[in-house]
N, C-alpha and C positions, 0 to 999 in steps of 0.2 A: 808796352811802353809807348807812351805818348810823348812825339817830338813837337813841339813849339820855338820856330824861327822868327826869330826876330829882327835882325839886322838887315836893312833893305839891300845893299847890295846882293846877301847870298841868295835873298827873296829875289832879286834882278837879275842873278846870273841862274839860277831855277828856272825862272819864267823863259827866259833867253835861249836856253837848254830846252826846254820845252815845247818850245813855237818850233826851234829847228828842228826836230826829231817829231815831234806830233805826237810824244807820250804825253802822259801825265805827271804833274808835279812829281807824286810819289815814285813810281817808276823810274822817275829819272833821278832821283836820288837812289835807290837802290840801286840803280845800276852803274852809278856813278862809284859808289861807297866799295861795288864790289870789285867794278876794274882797280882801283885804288890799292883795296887790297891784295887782287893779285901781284900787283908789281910789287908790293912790299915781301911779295913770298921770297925769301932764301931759296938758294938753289939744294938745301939740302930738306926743305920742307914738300918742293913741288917732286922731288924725287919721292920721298915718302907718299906724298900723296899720290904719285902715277903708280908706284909700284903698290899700294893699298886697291885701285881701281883695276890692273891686271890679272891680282890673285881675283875680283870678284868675277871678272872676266873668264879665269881659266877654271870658279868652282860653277859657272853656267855651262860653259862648253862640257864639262865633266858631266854633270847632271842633264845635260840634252843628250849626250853618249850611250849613259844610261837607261836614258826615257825617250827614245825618238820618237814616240807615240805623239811627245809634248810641244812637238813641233810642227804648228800649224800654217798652213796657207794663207796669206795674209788675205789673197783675192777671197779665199770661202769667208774669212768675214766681211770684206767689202763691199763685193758686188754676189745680188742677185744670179739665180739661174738666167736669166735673159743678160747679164753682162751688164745691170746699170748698177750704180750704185745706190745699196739699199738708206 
């Protein structure tokens, strides 16, 4: 979907948002559009949605339980044998 703004102010307050964070136009509308929606979240929606992100939570921990083979050393993929990073 393609956005086209027009009205100089929103274009003025964009720019304005933009010089003081040092993103880009777009970015600072996405990020804008999505704090926005968070606050519009209902407290029975962000419930839902925490408790959606704990079961994904408790079916990882489950499945590393099972697989602790699966659970790698973050340093063996970092850093080389000599300790620098690869």
């Amino acid at each position: 979907m393609a956005l086209q703004i027009e009205a100089p102010e929103t274009i003025r307050l964009i720019e304005d948002l933009a010089r003081c964070t040092g993103e880009g136009p777009e970015t600072v509308v996405r990020v804008a559009v999505q704090e926005r929606l968070a606050r519009l979240r209902t407290p029975e929606e962000e419930a839902e949605r925490r408790a959606r992100v704990y079961e994904i939570v408790r079916e990882l921990q489950a499945a590393f339980k099972e697989h602790p083979e699966a659970i790698v050393d973050h340093g063996e993929l970092l850093y080389g044998e000599d300790g620098l990073p690869r």
